[in-house]
C-alpha positions in Angstrom: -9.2 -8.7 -4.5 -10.0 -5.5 -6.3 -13.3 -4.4 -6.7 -15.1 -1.3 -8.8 -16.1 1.5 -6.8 -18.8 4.0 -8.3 -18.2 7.7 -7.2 -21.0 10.1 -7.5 -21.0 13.9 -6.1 -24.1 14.6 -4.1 -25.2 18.6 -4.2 -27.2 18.1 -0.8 -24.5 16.1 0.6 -22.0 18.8 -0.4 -19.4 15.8 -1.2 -19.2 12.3 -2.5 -20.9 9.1 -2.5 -19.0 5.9 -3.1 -21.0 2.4 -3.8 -19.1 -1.0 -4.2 -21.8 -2.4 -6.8 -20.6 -6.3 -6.3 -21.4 -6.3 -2.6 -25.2 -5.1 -1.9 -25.3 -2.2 0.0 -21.3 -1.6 0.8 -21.8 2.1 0.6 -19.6 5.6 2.4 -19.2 8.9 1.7 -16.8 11.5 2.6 -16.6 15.4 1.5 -13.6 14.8 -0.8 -12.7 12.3 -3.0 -10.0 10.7 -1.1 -11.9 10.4 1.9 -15.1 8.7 0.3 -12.4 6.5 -1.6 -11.1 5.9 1.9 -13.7 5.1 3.7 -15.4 3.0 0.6 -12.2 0.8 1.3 -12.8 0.7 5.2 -16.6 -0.5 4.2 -15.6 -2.9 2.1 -13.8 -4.7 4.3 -15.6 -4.9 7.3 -18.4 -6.1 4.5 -16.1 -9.2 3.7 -15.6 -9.9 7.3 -19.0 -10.1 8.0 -19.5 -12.3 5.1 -16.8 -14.3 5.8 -17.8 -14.5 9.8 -21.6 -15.6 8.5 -20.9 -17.4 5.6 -24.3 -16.2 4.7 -23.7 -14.4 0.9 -21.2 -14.6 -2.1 -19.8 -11.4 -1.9 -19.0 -11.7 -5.6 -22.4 -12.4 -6.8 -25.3 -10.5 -7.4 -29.0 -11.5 -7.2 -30.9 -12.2 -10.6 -33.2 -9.5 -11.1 -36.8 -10.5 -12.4 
């Protein structure tokens, strides 16, 4: 299952931020690209074990915004 992965470099930070949109809150960071891309990948899938584990949230579903 692939999923999009937003990449933003933070000045304070001094590296990158990566956010998995589809799964609430699935974020890392690392101070290259390749590492935030790395450990983005490591976050998403302890997210989905969790999920899977609690059976508790679609990770492929967002909540409706009012």
């Amino acid at each position: 299952m692939k999923f999009r992965v937003e990449l933003e470099y933070d000045f304070e930070y001094e590296g990158y931020v990566a956010e998995c949109p589809m799964l609430p809150g699935c974020m890392s960071q690392g101070k290259t690209k390749k590492e935030a891309l790395k450990n983005i990948q490591e976050a998403i899938s302890g997210y989905l074990k969790v999920v899977k584990k609690k059976h508790s949230l679609n990770p492929c579903s967002r909540p409706e915004r009012k």
